[in-house]
RODO-2510 file (C-alpha; in nm, 4 decimals, decimal comma):
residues 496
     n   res          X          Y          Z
     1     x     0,0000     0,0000     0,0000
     2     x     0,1146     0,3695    -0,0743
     3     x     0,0789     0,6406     0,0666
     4     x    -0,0061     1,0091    -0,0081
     5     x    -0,0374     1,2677     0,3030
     6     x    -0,1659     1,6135     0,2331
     7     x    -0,1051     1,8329     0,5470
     8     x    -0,1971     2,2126     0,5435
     9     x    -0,1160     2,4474     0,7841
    10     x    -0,3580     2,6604     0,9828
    11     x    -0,6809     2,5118     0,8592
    12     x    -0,9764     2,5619     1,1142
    13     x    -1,1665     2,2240     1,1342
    14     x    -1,4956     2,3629     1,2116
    15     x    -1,4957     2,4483     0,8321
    16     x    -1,4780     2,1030     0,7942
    17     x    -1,8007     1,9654     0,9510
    18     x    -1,7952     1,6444     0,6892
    19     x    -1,5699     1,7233     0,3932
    20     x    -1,5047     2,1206     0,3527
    21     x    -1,8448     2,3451     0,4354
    22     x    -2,0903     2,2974     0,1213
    23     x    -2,0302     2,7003     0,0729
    24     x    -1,6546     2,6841     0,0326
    25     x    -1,5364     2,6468    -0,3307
    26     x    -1,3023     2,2974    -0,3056
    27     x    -1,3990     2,0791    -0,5529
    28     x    -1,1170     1,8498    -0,5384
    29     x    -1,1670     1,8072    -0,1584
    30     x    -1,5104     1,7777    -0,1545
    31     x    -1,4285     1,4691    -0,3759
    32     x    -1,1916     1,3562    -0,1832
    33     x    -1,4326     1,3511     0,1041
    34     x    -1,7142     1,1487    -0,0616
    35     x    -1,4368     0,9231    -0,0490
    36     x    -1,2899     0,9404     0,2651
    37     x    -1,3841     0,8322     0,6709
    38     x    -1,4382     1,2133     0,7769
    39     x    -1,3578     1,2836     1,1485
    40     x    -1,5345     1,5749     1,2385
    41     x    -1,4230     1,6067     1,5452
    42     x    -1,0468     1,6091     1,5344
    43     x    -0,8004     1,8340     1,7597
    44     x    -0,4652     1,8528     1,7513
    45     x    -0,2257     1,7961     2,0243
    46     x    -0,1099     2,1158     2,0828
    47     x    -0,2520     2,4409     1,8675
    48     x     0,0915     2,5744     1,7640
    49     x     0,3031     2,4772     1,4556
    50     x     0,6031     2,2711     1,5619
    51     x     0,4898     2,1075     1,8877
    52     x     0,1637     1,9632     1,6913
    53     x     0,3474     1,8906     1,3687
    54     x     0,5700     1,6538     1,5872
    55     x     0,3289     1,5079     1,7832
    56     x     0,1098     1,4098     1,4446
    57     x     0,4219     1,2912     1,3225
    58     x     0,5368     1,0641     1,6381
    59     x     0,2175     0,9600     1,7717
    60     x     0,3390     1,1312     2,1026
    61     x     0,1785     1,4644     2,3149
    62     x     0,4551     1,7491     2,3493
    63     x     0,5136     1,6482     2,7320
    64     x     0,6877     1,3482     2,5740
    65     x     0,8243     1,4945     2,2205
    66     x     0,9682     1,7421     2,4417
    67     x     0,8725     2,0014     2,1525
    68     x     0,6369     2,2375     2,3608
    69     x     0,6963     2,5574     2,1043
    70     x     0,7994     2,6206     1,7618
    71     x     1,2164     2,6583     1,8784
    72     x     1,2173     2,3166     2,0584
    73     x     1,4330     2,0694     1,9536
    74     x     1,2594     1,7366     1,7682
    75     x     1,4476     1,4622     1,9402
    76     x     1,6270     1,2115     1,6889
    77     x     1,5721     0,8723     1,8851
    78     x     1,1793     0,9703     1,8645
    79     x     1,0395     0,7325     1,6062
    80     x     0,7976     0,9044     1,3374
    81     x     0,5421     0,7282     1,1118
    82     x     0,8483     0,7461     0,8406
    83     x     1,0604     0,5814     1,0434
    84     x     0,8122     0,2885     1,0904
    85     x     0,7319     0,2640     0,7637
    86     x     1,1031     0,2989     0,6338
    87     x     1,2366     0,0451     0,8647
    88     x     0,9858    -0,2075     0,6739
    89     x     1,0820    -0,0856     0,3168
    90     x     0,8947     0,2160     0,2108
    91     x     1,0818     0,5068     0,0086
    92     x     0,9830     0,8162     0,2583
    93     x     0,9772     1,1391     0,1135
    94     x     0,8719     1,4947     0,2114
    95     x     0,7787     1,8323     0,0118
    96     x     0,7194     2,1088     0,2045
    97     x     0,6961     2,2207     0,5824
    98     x     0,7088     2,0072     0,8641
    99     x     0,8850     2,2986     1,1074
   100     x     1,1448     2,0718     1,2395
   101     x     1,3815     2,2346     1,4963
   102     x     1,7457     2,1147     1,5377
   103     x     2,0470     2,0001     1,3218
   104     x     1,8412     1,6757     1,2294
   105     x     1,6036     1,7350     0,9420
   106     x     1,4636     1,4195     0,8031
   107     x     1,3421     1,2626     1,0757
   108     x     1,2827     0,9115     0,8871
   109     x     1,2547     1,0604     0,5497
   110     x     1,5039     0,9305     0,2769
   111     x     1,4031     1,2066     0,1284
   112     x     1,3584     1,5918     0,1449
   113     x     1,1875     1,7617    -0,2057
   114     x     1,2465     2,1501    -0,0606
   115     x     1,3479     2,3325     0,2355
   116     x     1,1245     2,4347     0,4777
   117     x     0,9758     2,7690     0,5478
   118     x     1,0835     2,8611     0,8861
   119     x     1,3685     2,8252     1,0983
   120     x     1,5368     2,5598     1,1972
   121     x     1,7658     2,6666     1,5190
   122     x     1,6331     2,8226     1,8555
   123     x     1,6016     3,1766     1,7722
   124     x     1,1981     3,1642     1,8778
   125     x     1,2015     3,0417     2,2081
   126     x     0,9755     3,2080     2,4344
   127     x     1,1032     3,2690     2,7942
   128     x     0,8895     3,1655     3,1007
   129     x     1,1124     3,3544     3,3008
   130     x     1,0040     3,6901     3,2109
   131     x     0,5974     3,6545     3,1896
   132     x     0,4455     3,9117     2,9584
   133     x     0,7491     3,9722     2,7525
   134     x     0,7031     4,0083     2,3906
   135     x     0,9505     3,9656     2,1193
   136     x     0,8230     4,1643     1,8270
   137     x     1,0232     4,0359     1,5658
   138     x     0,9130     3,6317     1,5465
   139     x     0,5960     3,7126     1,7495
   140     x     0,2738     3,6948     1,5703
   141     x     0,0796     4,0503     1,5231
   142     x    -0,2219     4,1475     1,4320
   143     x    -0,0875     4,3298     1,0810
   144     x    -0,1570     4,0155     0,9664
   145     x    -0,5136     4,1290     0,9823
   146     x    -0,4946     4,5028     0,8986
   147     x    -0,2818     4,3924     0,6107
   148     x    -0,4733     4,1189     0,4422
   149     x    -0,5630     4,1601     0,0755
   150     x    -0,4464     4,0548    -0,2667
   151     x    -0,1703     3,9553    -0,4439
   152     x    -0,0083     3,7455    -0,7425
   153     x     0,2682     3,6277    -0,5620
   154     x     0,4167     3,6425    -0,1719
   155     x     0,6890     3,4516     0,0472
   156     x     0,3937     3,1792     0,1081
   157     x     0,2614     3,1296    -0,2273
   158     x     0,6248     3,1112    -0,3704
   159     x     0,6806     2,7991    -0,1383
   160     x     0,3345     2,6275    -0,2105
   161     x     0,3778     2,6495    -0,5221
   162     x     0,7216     2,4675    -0,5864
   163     x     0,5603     2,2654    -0,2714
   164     x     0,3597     2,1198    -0,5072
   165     x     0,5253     2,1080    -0,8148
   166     x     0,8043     1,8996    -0,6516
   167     x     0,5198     1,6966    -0,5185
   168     x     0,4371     1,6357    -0,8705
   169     x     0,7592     1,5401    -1,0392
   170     x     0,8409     1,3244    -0,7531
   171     x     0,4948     1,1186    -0,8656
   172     x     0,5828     1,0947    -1,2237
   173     x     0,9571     0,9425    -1,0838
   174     x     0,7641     0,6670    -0,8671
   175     x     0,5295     0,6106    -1,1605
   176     x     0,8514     0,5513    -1,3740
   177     x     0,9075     0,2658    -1,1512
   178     x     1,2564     0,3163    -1,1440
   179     x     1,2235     0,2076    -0,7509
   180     x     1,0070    -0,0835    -0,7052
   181     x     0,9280    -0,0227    -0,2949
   182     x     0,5919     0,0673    -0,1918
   183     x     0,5980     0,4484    -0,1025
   184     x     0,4829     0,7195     0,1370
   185     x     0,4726     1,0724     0,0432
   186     x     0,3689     1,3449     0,2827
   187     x     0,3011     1,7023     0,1143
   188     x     0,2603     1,9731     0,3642
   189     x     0,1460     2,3151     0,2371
   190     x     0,1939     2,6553     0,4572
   191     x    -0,1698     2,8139     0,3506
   192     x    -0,4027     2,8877     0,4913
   193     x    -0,1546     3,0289     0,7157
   194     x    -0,1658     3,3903     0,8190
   195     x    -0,0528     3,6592     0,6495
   196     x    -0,4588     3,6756     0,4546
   197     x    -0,2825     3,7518     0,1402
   198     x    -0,4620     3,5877    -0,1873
   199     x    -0,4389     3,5291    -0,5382
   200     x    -0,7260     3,7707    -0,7390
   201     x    -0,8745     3,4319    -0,9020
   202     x    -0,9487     3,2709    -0,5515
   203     x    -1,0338     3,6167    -0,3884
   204     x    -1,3388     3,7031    -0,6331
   205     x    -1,4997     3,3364    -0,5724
   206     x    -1,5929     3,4972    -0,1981
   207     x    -1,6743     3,8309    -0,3092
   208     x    -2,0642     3,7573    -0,2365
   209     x    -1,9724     3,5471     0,0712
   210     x    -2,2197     3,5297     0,3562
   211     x    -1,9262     3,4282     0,6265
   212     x    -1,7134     3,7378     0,5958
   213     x    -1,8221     3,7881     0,9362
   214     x    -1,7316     3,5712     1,2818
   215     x    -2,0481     3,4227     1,4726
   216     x    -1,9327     3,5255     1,7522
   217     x    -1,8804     3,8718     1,7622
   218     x    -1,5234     4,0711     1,9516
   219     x    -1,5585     4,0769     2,3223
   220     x    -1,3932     4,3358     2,5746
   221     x    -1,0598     4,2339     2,6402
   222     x    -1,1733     4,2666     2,9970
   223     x    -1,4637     3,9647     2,9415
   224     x    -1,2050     3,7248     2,8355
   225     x    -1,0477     3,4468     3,0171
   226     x    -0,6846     3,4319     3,1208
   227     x    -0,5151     3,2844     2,8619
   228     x    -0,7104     3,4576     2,5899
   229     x    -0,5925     3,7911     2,7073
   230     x    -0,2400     3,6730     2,7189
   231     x    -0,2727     3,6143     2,3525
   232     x    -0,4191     3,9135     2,2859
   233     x    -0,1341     4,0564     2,4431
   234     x     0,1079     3,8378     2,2469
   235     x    -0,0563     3,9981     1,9495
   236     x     0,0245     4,3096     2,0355
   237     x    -0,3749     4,3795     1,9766
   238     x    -0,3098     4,7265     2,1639
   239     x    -0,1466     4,8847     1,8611
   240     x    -0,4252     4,7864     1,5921
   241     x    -0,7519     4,9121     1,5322
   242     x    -0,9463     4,6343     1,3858
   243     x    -1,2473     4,7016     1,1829
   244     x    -1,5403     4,5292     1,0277
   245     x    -1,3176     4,5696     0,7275
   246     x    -1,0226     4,4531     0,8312
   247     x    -1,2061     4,1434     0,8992
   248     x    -1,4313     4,0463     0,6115
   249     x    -1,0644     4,0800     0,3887
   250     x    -0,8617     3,8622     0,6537
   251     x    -1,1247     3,5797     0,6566
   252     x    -1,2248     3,6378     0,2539
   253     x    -0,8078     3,5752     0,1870
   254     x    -0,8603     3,3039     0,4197
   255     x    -1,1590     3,0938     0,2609
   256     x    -0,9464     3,2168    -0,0952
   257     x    -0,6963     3,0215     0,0330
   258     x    -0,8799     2,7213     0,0905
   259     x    -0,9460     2,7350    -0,3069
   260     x    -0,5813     2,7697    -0,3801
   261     x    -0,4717     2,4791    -0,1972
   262     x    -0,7798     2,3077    -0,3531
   263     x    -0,6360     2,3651    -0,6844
   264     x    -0,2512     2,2210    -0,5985
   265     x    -0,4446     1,9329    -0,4059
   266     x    -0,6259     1,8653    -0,7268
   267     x    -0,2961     1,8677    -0,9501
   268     x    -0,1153     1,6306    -0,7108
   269     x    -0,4254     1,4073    -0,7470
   270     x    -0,4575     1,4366    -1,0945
   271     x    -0,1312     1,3020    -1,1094
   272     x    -0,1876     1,0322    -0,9027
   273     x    -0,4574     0,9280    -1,1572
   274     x    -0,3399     0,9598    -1,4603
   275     x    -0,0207     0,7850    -1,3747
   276     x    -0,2591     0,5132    -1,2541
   277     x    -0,0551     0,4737    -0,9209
   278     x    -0,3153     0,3782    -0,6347
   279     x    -0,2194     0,4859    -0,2438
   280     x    -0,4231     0,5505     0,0693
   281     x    -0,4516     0,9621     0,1070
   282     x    -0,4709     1,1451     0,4188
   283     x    -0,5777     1,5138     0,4554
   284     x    -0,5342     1,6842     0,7765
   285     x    -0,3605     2,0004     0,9587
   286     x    -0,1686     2,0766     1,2144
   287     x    -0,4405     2,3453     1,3872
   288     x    -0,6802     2,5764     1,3365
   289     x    -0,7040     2,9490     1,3217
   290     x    -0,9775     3,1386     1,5560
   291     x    -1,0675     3,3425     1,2433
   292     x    -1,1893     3,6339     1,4863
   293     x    -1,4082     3,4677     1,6761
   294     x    -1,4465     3,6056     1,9777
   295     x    -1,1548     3,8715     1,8581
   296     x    -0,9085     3,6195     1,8649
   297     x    -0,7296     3,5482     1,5526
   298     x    -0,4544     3,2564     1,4893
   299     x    -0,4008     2,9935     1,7200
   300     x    -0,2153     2,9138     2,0765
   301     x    -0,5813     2,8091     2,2126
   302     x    -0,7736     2,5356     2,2572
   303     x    -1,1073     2,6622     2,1509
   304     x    -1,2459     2,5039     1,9116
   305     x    -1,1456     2,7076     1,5934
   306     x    -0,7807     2,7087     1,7001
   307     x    -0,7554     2,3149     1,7813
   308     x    -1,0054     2,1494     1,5748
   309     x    -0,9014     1,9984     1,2616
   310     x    -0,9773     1,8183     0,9702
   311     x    -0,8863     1,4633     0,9112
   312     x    -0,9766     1,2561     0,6136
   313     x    -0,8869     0,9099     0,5380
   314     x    -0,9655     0,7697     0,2513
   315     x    -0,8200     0,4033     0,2631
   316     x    -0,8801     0,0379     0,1712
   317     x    -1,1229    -0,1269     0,4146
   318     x    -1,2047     0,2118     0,6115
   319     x    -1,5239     0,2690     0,4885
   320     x    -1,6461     0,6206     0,3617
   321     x    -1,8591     0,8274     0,6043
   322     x    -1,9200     1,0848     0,9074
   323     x    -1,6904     0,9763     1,2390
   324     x    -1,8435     1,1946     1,5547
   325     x    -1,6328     1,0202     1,8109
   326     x    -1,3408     1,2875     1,9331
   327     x    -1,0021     1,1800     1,7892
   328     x    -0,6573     1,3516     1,7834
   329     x    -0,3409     1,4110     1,5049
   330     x    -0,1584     1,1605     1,7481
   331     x    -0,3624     0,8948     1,6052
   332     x    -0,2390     0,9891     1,2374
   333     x     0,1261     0,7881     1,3627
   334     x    -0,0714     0,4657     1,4925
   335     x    -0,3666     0,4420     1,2055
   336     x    -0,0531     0,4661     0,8959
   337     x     0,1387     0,1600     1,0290
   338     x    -0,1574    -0,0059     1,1254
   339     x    -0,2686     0,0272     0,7381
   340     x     0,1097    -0,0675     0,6179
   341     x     0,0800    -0,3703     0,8474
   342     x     0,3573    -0,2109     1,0753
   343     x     0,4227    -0,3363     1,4285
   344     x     0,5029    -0,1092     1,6404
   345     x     0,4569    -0,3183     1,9859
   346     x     0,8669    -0,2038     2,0630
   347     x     0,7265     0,1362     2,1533
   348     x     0,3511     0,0673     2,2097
   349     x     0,3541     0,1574     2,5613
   350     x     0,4860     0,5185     2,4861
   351     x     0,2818     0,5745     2,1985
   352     x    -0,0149     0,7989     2,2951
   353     x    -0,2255     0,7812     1,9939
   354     x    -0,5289     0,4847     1,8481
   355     x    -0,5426     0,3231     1,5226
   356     x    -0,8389     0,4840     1,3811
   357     x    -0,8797     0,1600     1,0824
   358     x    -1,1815     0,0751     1,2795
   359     x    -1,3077     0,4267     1,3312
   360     x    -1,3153     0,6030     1,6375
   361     x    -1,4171     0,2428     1,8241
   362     x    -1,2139     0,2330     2,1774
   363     x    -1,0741     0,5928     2,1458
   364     x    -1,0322     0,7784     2,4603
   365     x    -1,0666     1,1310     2,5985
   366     x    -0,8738     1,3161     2,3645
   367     x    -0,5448     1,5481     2,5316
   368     x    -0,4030     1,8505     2,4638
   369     x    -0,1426     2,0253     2,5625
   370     x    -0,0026     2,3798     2,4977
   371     x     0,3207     2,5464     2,6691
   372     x     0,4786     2,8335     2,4044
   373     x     0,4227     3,2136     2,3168
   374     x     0,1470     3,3790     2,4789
   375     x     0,1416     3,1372     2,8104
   376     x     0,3646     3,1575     3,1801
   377     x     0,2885     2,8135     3,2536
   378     x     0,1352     2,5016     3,0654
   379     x    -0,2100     2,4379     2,9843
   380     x    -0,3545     2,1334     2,9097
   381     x    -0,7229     1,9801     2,7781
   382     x    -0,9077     1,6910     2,7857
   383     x    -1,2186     1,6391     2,4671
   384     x    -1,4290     1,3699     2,6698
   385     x    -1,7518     1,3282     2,4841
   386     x    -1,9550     1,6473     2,4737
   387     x    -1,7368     1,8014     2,7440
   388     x    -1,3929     2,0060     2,7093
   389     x    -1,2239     2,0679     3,0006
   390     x    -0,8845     2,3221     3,0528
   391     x    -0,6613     2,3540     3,3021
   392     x    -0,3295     2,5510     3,4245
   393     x    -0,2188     2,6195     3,7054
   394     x    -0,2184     3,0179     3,6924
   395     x    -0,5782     2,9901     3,5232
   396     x    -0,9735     2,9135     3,6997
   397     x    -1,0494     2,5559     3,4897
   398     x    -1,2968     2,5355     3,2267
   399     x    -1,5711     2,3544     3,1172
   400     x    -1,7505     2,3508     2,8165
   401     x    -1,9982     2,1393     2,6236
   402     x    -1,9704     2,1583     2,3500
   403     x    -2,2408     1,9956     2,1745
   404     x    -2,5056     2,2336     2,3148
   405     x    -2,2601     2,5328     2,3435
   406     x    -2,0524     2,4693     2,0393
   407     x    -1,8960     2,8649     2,0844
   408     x    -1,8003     2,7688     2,4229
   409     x    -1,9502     3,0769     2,5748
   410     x    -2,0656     2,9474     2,9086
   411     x    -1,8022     2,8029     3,1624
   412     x    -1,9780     2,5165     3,3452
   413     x    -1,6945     2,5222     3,5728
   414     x    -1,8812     2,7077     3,8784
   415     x    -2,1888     2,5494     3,7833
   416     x    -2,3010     2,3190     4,0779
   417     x    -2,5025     2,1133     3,8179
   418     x    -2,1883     2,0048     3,6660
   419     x    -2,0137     1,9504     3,9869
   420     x    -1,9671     1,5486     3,8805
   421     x    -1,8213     1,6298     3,5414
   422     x    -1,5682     1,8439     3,6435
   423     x    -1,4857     1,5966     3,9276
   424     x    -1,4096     1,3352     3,7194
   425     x    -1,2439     1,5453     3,4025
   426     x    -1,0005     1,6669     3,6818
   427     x    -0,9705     1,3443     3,8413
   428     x    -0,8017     1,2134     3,4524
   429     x    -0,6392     1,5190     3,4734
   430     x    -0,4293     1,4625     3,7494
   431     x    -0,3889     1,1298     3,6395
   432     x    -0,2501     1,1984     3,3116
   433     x    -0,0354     1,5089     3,4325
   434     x     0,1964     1,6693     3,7080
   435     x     0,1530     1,9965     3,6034
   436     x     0,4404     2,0953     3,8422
   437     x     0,6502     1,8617     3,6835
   438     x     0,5818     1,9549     3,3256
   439     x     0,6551     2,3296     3,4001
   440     x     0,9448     2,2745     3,5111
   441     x     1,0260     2,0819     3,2099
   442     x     0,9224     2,3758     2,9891
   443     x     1,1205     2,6226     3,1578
   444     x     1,4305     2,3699     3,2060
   445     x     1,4437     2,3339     2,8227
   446     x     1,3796     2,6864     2,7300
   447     x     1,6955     2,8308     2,9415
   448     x     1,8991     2,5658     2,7697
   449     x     1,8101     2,6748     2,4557
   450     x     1,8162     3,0553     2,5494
   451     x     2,1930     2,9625     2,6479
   452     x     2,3003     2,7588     2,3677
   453     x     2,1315     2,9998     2,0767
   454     x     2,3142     3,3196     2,1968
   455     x     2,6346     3,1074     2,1609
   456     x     2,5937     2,9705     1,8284
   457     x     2,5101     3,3168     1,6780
   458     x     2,8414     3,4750     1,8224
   459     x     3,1013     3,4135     1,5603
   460     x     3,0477     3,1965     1,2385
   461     x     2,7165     3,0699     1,2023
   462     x     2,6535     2,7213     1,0698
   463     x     2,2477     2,6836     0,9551
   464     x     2,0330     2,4155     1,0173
   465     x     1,8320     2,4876     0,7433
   466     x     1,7298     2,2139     0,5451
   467     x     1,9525     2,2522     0,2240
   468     x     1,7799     2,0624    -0,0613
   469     x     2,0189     1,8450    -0,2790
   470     x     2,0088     1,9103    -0,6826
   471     x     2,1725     1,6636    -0,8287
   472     x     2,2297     1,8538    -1,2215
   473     x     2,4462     1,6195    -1,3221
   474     x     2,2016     1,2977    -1,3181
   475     x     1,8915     1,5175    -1,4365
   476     x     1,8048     1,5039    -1,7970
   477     x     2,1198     1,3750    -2,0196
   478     x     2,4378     1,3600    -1,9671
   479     x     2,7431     1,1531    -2,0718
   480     x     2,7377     0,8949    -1,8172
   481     x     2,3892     0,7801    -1,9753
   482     x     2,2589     0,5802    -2,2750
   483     x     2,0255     0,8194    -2,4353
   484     x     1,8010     0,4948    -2,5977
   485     x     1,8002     0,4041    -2,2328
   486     x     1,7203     0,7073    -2,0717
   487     x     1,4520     0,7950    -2,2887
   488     x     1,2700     0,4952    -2,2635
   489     x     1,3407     0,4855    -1,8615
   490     x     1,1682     0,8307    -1,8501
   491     x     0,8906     0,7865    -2,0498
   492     x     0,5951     0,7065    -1,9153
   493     x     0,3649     0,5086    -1,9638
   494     x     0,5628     0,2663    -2,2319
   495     x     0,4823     0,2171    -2,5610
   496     x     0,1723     0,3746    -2,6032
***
């Protein structure tokens, strides 16, 4: 069995409700969808780039990856779907961004199509040591917002698009069949990603939109919780004036967005037909984006724009159809080598996340955990059923259900009649974590990193960037080849 794994970056799940919202215009994911096991209620395991791209990728929550924010180190000896399904004979390759932090960048893939597009060394570590600080220059802001808009090409689009036409050229090589191992490519895209900057032909298919608008309209920063006003303040919200403007364009360039990828998802698939190469596919992303709900935009939260997700499946034997049961990106590890026939007992007891071959059946509370920018301490969630419940240890907890409150507007957590639930959601809490213990962690790690970045920019620096390897001198002809052979090795298909 193949594999192809489309991963976007950013993409709020409640969009996704089964397959992409009937009103957005994604015609190649909608078919994908009437295809596909649909989980519609998937969250990742932490709502920030790095940590939750690791944890999807490892099967493992960030107090284990040790990747709490997007400067943490991705530990080498931490086993990855790619390394599972390498180790059994599968060619592993990557396009695009999987935000890996330290000098190791493959991670199990043979591999790598491009570089990615941000950093690989510790320059954005946050600092629990001085609460409130804000480093403008990596930090997100909300000129994101004020600034969103059109145009024909930015930093972003400029690394989809040779995202996916690497992604393309590396399908036509497998359907060669120049390598005769089963394969796994993962394609990871960086839209819908803020800065809401679009092309003009996706931007006029929302120019009569009718969700331009958030349901739930900006609050006071005074009415929010805790940790919502420490993002705010992360966002440096004080030094914008955000209008009804600013947000129909930010979430128009947003849903335009959608299309684009849409239309590089449908190339990549096209290819994958017409070379008549069959593999399991796998749409998800790493978190969500708030979309100004409430007035928060981005992510770093776990309500439910910022850390729902889709996730698609669309596999032999997993039959097509809505999944309600709550299920995490951790389970994205476990379900691939379970489909590639993979055992993976020699780590089973670390590995956090369910097979989901058989659905959601058996699947647990889901966790989350969060510990970067905008947050002094960590904060972690459990999805039980209808009921979300947050805790940290600078915060009240929360409660929310969200099947009859799906905004999350009412706290249940001082509600006597819900006195039971929140007993027994904390109860698994303080099974599952020693807060105490995981802070320390957090702030262990970042002062190491604070220590050893400062001393590798001093002097000569040596980048961990992921340098992509053209080899020119095998490409195409050249002297070393048969040109009767070549030509007929890179035709395909043969003799038609």
């Amino acid at each position: 069995m193949n594999f192809l794994i489309l991963m976007v970056d950013q993409l709020n799940g409640t969009l996704f409700p089964d397959g992409p919202a009937s009103w957005l215009h994604a015609p190649n994911l909608k078919a994908l969808a009437n295809r596909s096991t649909r989980f519609a209620n998937c969250y990742t395991a932490s709502p920030l780039c790095a940590p939750g791209r690791a944890s999807f990728m490892s099967g493992q929550l960030p107090s284990v990856t040790g990747v709490y924010d997007n400067a943490a180190e991705f530990p080498s000896d931490l086993p990855t779907y790619a390394h599972h399904l390498r180790r059994v004979g599968y060619q592993t390759c990557l396009s695009g961004k999987m935000h890996f932090v330290g000098p190791d960048q493959m991670h199990g893939f043979e591999e790598r199509l491009t570089t990615d597009i941000y950093p690989a060394d510790f320059g954005w570590t946050p600092d629990y040591r001085k609460p409130g600080e804000r480093i403008d220059w990596w930090y997100h802001n909300m000129g994101s917002v004020t600034g969103a808009g059109v145009a024909e090409i930015s930093n972003q689009m400029e690394y989809d698009d040779d995202v996916a036409h690497h992604a393309c050229a590396k399908l036509y090589d497998l359907a060669r069949g120049q390598d005769d191992r089963p394969w796994c490519l993962t394609v990871s895209f960086t839209h819908p990603h803020d800065p809401y900057v679009a092309r003009r032909k996706y931007w006029d298919l929302y120019e009569d939109c009718d969700h331009l608008l958030p349901q739930v309209p900006a609050m006071d920063y005074a009415d929010h919780d805790a940790h919502s006003k420490r993002i705010f303040d992360a966002n440096d919200w004080q030094s914008y004036d955000i209008t009804a403007d600013h947000i129909r364009r930010a979430r128009r360039a947003y849903f335009a967005n959608i299309s684009y990828l849409d239309d590089k998802i449908g190339q990549i698939l096209n290819v994958l037909d017409t070379t008549r190469q069959k593999a399991t596919i796998l749409f998800v992303s790493d978190h969500g984006d708030m979309l100004g709900e409430r007035g928060l935009w981005f992510k770093m939260s776990f309500y439910e724009g910022s850390a729902r997700v889709p996730l698609m499946i669309a596999a032999p034997g997993m039959k097509p159809g809505r999944v309600e049961t709550p299920v995490s990106t951790i389970d994205v590890c476990p379900t691939l080598a379970d489909l590639a026939g993979v055992d993976m007992s020699e780590i089973a007891p670390w590995t956090e996340g369910t097979s989901l071959t058989k659905g959601a059946k058996g699947r647990g509370p889901v966790a989350m955990e969060y510990a970067a920018e905008g947050s002094n301490a960590p904060l972690v969630c459990l999805r039980d059923g209808a009921f979300k419940y947050t805790r940290c240890t600078l915060d009240p907890d929360q409660l929310f259900d969200v099947n009859t409150d799906p905004h999350e507007q009412t706290n249940l957590a001082e509600d006597p009649a819900y006195a039971d639930v929140l007993a027994r959601l904390r109860a698994m809490a303080d099974a599952r974590w020693d807060l105490d213990r995981f802070d320390a962690d957090v702030r262990r790690s970042q002062a190491r990193r604070w220590v050893v970045y400062e001393a590798l920019r001093n002097g000569a620096y040596y980048p961990w960037d992921y340098q992509p390897l053209q080899k020119a001198s095998d490409r195409y002809m050249r002297n070393h080849l048969d040109l009767n052979t070549l030509e007929d090795k890179q035709r395909f298909p043969r003799g038609e």
